[in-house]
C-alpha positions as CSV (number, residue, x, y, z in Angstrom):
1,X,-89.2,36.8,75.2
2,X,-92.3,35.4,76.6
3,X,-90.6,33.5,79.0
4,X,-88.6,36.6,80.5
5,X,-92.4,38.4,80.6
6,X,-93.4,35.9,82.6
7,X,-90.7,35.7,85.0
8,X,-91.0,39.3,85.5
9,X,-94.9,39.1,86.1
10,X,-93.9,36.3,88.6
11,X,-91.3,38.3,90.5
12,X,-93.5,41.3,90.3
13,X,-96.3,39.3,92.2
14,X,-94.1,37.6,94.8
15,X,-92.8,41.4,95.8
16,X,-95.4,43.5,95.7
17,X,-94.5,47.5,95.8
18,X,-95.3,48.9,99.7
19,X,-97.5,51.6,99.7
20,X,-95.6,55.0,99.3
21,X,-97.1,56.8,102.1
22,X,-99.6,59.5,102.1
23,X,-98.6,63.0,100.3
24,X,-99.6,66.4,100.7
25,X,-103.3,66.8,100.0
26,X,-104.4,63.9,100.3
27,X,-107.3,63.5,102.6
28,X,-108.7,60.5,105.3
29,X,-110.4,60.3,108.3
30,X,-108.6,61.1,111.9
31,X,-110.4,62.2,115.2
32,X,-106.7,61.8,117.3
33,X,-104.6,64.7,117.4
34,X,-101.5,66.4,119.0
35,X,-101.1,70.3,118.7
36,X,-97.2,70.4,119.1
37,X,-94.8,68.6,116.9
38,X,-92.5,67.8,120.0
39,X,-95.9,66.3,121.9
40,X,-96.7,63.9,119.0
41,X,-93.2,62.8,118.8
42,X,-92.7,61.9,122.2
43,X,-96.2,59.5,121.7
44,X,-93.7,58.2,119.0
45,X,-91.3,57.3,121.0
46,X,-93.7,55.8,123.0
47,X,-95.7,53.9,120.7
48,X,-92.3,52.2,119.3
49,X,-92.0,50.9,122.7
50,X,-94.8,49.9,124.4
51,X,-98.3,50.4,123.1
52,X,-99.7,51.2,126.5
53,X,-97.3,53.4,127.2
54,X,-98.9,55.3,123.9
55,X,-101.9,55.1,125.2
56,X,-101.0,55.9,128.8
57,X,-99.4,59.3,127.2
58,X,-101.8,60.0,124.5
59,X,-104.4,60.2,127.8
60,X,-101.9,62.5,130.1
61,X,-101.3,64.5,127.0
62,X,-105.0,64.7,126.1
63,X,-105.8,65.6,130.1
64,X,-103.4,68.6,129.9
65,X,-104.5,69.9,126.2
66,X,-101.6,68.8,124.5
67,X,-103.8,66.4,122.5
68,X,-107.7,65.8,122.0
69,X,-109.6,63.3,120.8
70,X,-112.9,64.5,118.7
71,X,-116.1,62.3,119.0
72,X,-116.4,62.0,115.4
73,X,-113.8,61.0,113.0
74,X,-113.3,64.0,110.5
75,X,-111.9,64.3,107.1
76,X,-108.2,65.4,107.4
77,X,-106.0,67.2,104.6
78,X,-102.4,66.4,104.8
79,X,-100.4,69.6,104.8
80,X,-96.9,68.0,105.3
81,X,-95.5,64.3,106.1
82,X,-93.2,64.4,109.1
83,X,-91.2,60.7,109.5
84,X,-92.2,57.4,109.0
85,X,-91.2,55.0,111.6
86,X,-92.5,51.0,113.0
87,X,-94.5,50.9,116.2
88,X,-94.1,47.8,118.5
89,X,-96.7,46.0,116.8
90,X,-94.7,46.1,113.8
91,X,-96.6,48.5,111.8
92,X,-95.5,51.0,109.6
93,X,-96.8,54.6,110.3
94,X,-96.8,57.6,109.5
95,X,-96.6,61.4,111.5
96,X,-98.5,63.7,109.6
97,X,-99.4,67.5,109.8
98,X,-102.6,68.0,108.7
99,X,-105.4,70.6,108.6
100,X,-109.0,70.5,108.3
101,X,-111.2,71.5,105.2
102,X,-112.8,74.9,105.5
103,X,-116.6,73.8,106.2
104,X,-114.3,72.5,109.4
105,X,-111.7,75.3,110.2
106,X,-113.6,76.7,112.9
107,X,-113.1,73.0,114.7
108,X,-109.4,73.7,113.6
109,X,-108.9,77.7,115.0
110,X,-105.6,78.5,114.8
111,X,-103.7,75.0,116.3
112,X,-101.8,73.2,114.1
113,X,-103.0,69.6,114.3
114,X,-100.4,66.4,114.3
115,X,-101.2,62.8,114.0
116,X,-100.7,59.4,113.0
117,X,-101.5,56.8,110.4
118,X,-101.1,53.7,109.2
119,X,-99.3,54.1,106.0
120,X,-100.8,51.0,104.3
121,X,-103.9,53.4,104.2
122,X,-102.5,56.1,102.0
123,X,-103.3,53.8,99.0
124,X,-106.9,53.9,99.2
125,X,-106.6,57.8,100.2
126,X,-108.3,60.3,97.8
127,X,-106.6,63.8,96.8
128,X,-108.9,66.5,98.3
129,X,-111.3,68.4,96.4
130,X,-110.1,72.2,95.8
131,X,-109.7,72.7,99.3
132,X,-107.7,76.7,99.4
133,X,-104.9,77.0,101.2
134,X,-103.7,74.1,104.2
């Protein structure tokens, strides 16, 4: 019996569980943003391809109000997760809707907000403090 134990522990070491991705209400920190589901999923499409075409994009997009980049990063509340795909670099991320606590709505106003994360970084995420309605 000990010996299965052990080649369980050792099996469970060489393949370690991937991260499961971040879920609704979980919150991190994001200052990049899309405010239209089909702008942040051409960026996608983008970012799978070429990473300066991302950025190249992300710029055009954030130069015609599609997207904006705040100077700060701010906490974010994830209201829904969208797909998970593998950008060119080979990482695995993640399009997320999110929303802004309330001592930050008024950033917020009415635009839903859509971004991207690194889905290795869910793990370390925290659930948000009562946070109302996102």
């Amino acid at each position: 019996m000990k010996y299965i134990l052990a080649l369980i522990a050792v099996f469970a070491l060489a393949f370690p569980v991937k991260a499961d991705g971040f879920k609704e209400g979980q919150m991190f920190g994001q200052k990049f943003f899309c405010f239209y589901e089909s702008v942040i999923m051409e960026y996608v499409e983008y970012s799978v391809e070429d990473p300066q075409k991302a950025i190249e994009f992300f710029s055009v997009s954030s130069r015609s109000g599609q997207c904006g980049v705040l100077s700060n990063v701010v906490p974010v509340i994830v209201k829904d997760v969208l797909m998970d795909y593998i950008d060119a670099e080979g990482d695995e991320m993640q399009v997320i809707e999110v929303t802004l606590p309330n001592p930050l709505k008024h950033i917020q106003g009415d635009k839903q907000l859509f971004t991207i994360a690194l889905k290795k970084l869910s793990k370390d995420a925290k659930m948000a403090p009562s946070h109302g309605n996102i």
